[in-house]
C-alpha positions, -999 to +999 in steps of 0.1 A: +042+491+365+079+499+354+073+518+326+056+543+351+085+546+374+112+550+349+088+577+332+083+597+367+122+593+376+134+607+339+107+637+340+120+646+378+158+642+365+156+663+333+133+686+354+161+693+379+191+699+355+165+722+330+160+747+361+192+740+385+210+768+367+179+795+360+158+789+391+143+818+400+105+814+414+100+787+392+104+756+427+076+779+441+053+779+411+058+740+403+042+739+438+008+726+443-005+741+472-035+713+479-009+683+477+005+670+506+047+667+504+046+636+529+021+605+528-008+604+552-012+570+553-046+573+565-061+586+535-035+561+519-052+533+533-087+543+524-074+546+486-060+514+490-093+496+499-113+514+472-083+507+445-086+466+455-117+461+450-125+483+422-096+471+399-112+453+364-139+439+381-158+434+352-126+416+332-117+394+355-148+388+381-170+388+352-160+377+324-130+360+329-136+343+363-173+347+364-176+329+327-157+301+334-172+289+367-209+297+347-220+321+364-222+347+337-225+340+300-219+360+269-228+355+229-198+377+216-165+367+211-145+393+224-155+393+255-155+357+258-128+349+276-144+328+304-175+322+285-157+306+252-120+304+268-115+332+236-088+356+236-087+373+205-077+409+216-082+436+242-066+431+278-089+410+303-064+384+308-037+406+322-056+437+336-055+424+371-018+427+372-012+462+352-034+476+370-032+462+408+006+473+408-001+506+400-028+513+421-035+490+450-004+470+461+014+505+454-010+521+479-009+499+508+026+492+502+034+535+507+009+534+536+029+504+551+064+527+546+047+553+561+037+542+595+063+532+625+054+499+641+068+506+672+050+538+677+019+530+700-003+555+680+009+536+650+007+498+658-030+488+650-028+510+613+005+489+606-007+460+617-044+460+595-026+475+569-004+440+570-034+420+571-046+437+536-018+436+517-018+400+524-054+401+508-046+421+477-016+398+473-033+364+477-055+378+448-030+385+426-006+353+429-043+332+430-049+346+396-014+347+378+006+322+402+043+336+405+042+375+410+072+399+423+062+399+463+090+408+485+103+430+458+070+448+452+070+488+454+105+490+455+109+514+426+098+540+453+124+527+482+150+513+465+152+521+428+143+485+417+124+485+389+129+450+375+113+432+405+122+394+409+090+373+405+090+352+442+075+316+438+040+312+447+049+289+479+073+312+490+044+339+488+020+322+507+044+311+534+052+347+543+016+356+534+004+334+565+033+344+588+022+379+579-008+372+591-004+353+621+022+384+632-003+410+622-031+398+643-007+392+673-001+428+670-040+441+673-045+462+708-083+471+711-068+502+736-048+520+709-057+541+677-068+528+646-082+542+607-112+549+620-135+561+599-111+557+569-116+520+578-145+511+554-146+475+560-146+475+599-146+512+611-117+505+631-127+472+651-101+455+660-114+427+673-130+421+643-099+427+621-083+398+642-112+379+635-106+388+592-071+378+595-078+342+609-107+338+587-084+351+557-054+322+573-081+298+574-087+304+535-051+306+528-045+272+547-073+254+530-059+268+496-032+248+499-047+215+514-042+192+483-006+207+476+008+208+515-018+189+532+003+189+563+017+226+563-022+234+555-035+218+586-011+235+608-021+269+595-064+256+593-057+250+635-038+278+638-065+299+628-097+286+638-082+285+676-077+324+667-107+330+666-131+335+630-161+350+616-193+326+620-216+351+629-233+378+606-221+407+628-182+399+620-185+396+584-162+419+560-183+438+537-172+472+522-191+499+519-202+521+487-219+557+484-243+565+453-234+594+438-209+613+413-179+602+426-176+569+404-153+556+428-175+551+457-199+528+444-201+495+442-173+483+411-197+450+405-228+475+399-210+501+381-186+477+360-224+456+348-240+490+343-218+508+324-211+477+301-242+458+301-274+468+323-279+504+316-302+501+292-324+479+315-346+465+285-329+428+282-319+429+247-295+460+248-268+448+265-235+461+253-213+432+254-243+405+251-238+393+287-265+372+307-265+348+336-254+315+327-277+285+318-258+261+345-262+285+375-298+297+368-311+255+361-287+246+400-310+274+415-340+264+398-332+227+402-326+233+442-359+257+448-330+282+459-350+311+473-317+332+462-331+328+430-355+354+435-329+379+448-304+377+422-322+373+390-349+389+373-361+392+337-375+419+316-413+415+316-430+438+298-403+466+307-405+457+345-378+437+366-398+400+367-383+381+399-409+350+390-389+316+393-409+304+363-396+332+338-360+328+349-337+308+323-302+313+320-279+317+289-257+285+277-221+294+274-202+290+247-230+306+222-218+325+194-246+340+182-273+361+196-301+337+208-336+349+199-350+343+226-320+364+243-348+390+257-365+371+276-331+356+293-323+365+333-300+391+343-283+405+377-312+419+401-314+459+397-328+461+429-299+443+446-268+437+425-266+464+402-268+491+432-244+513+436-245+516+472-247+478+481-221+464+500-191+440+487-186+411+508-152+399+512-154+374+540-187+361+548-200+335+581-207+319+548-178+313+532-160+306+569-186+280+579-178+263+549-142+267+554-153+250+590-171+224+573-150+211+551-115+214+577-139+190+601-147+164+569-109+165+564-104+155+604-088+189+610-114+207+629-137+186+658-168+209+654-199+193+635-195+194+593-234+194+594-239+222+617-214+244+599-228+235+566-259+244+578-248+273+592-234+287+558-267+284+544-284+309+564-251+330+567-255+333+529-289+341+523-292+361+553-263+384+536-285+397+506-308+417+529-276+438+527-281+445+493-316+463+503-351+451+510-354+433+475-329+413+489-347+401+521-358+361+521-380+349+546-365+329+579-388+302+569-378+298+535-345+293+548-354+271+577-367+251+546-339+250+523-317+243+551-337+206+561-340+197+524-304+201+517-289+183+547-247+174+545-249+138+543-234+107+523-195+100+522-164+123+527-162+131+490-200+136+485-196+161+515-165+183+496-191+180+467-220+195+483-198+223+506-178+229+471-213+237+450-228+252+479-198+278+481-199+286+446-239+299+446-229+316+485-199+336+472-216+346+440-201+381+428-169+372+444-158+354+414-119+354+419-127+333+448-156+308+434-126+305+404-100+297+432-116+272+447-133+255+420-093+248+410-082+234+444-117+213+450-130+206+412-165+212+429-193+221+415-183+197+384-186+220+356-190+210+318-164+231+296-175+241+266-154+236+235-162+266+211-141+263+178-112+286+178-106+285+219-070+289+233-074+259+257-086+230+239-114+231+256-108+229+293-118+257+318-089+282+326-063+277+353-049+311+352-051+349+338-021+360+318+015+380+321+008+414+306+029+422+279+044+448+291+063+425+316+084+412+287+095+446+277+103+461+309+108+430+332+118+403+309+148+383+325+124+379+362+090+370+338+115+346+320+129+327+354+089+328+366+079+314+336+109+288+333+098+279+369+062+277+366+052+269+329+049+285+302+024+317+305-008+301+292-042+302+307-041+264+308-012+267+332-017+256+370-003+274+396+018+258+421-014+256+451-033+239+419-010+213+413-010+179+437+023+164+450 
């Protein structure tokens, strides 16, 4: 992150006192005549969205957070980071950071700058672009803890390139007054991104509605740390309104075709490192679904089963829930019967133009659910719980028509899997039920599974791993922080613990 901005500011220095003295044409040539000289933040905005959800998607959703909560499972060692708690070499435990800085937080930071709150034309842009920088930034501290914040993208404003790291409570206090300000600010009668927008096209309303649904998260985050502050922020949003319904839901929207960066980063990231072979035994980095997620599907006669994993059968996709059987973690060998093993859907995960949800009825309802099982919320746990069932299988018909389950195989599921039994057996069944509905959003699954401990996962405990066994609580500083940033990584670290995977961040930790 620094060592970009000190490189840009010594080229432009030694660029001007090289030609101050012998200028002549050479400002004109050095002139690219198809780059703007100002920032349209419009465009800005649009590069933001793309650069936050494509950023190491298959690092850290995958491997790192996708192993540990079992979802995904890999034989080799070098890529087993959530899958063996190895980190040998190679950079999945800090790529998040390095490259969020530069790209996304950067991006809607500028576009942010750019636009004049107080300029009517200018008030719903500023506003949404508020509301996702506070969702780029709640992914970042949720996967490293401590992060510089309020001192982000300052090397461009104010020459700081040693940002202070700002304390992870401080960062989601003025995360949820950002919000709560933000969404005051939404006027359905004036301008938005529009078409840039590719989440919501420009809806306000339903930008309002993303922001209290994204509060409502945020407060639950911190239930166990702040129960009290929590509950505030949990009423605050739910009386603002959030998305239950499938038509509000936050999905973005991908393109097939050469531009990499329009497609879908989970189907790109899996294809280009595992699934382009489409045979089952060629995968590059030996990667499979996990034993534990395929047997809970199996084990539940979860018709998402059927939608999210096949196996190769005779060179065709197989979808049959009798050939589907997942791969243990922690393996460290190639199994032999690793062909025959399930992988991600072709016909609906690994497409490039499928949408990536980022804030589903789903995962709300069972935000809704759990608030009224905690006495915070007077609507019906059941109901809700219910609710997110349908919300969630409903979603993959998004993903194209090999993603379509029948209304009455989830009227089914639904009665056989009834919220019942006592307050804690509730937070059990809403915690495992999130963790199959927000599959492929694994930074959240990971987040949650740290705040609830639901589903109860086995850890493996693979000789040679850098936890002692337990599941990671955290992705790590990169090093190029302690070169370029060392005395704020060194008061983060002093503050938080010491920059370990095993580490819990301060939300993760109860009073």
């Amino acid at each position: 992150m620094k060592m970009r901005f000190n490189f840009l500011i010594y080229t432009a220095v030694a660029s001007m006192l090289t030609f101050q003295s012998c200028d002549k044409g050479f400002e004109e040539m050095n002139i690219n005549p198809d780059a703007s000289t100002t920032v349209q933040p419009e465009y800005m905005f649009s590069k933001a969205l793309l650069d936050a959800f494509g950023n190491s998607y298959f690092a850290t959703d995958v491997l790192a957070c996708g192993g540990s909560m079992q979802h995904f499972a890999t034989y080799k060692d070098v890529p087993g980071i959530g899958d063996k708690y190895y980190f040998q070499q190679g950079t999945y435990p800090y790529d998040y950071f390095t490259t969020g800085y530069t790209t996304a937080v950067n991006e809607i930071g500028t576009t942010i700058n750019a636009l004049n709150p107080d300029a009517p034309a200018d008030v719903n842009k500023h506003a949404i672009a508020r509301i996702f920088r506070v969702y780029i930034m709640h992914r970042l501290t949720d996967l490293y803890g401590d992060i510089p914040y309020s001192a982000a993208v300052k090397g461009y404003t104010e020459n700081d390139f040693t940002p202070a790291y700002d304390t992870q409570e401080a960062i989601y206090n003025d995360m949820l007054k950002e919000l709560d300000e933000a969404a005051a600010k939404l006027n359905p009668a004036t301008a938005t991104f529009g078409a840039g927008d590719f989440i919501y096209s420009g809806d306000v309303t339903r930008w309002k509605k993303f922001a209290y649904s994204l509060m409502l998260r945020l407060g639950m985050r911190i239930s166990r740390k702040s129960p009290a502050v929590a509950q505030t922020w949990v009423k605050k949003a739910i009386d603002g309104g959030v998305v239950t319904t499938d038509a509000d839901i936050a999905t973005m929207k991908y393109v097939d075709g050469s531009q990499a960066i329009n497609r879908n980063p989970a189907a790109a990231s899996m294809l280009s490192n595992d699934y382009a072979v489409a045979n089952g035994n060629s995968n590059t980095e030996g990667g499979k679904l996990a034993q534990t997620f395929i047997d809970v599907l199996k084990t539940n006669k979860d018709p998402r089963l059927n939608v999210i994993a096949i196996v190769w059968n005779n060179g065709k996709a197989d979808t049959s829930t009798a050939l589907q059987k997942g791969m243990p973690n922690g393996l460290l060998n190639k199994p032999t019967d690793f062909p025959s093993l399930s992988e991600p859907n072709p016909a609906t995960i690994l497409q490039y133009n499928a949408p990536f949800i980022i804030i589903s009825a789903a995962e709300v309802n069972l935000l809704l659910a759990e608030a009224a099982v905690q006495g915070w919320w007077e609507g019906n746990a059941a109901t809700a719980f219910s609710n997110a069932i349908g919300a969630s299988m409903r979603n993959w018909a998004l993903f194209g028509s090999g993603g379509v389950i029948a209304s009455e195989k989830i009227t089914a599921y639904q009665a056989a899997h009834p919220l019942t039994g006592s307050a804690e057996a509730m937070k059990a069944m809403i915690g495992q039920e999130k963790w199959v509905a927000l599959f492929l959003d694994e930074q959240e699954i990971h987040a949650n599974w740290r705040r609830t401990g639901y589903p109860a996962l086995t850890p493996v405990n693979v000789a040679g791993n850098t936890t002692g066994g337990t599941i990671p609580r955290r992705l790590l500083y990169p090093p190029s922080e302690e070169s370029v940033n060392s005395e704020s990584l060194a008061e983060a670290i002093s503050r938080q613990g010491a920059n370990l995977m095993t580490t819990r961040v301060w939300w993760d930790k109860n009073n």
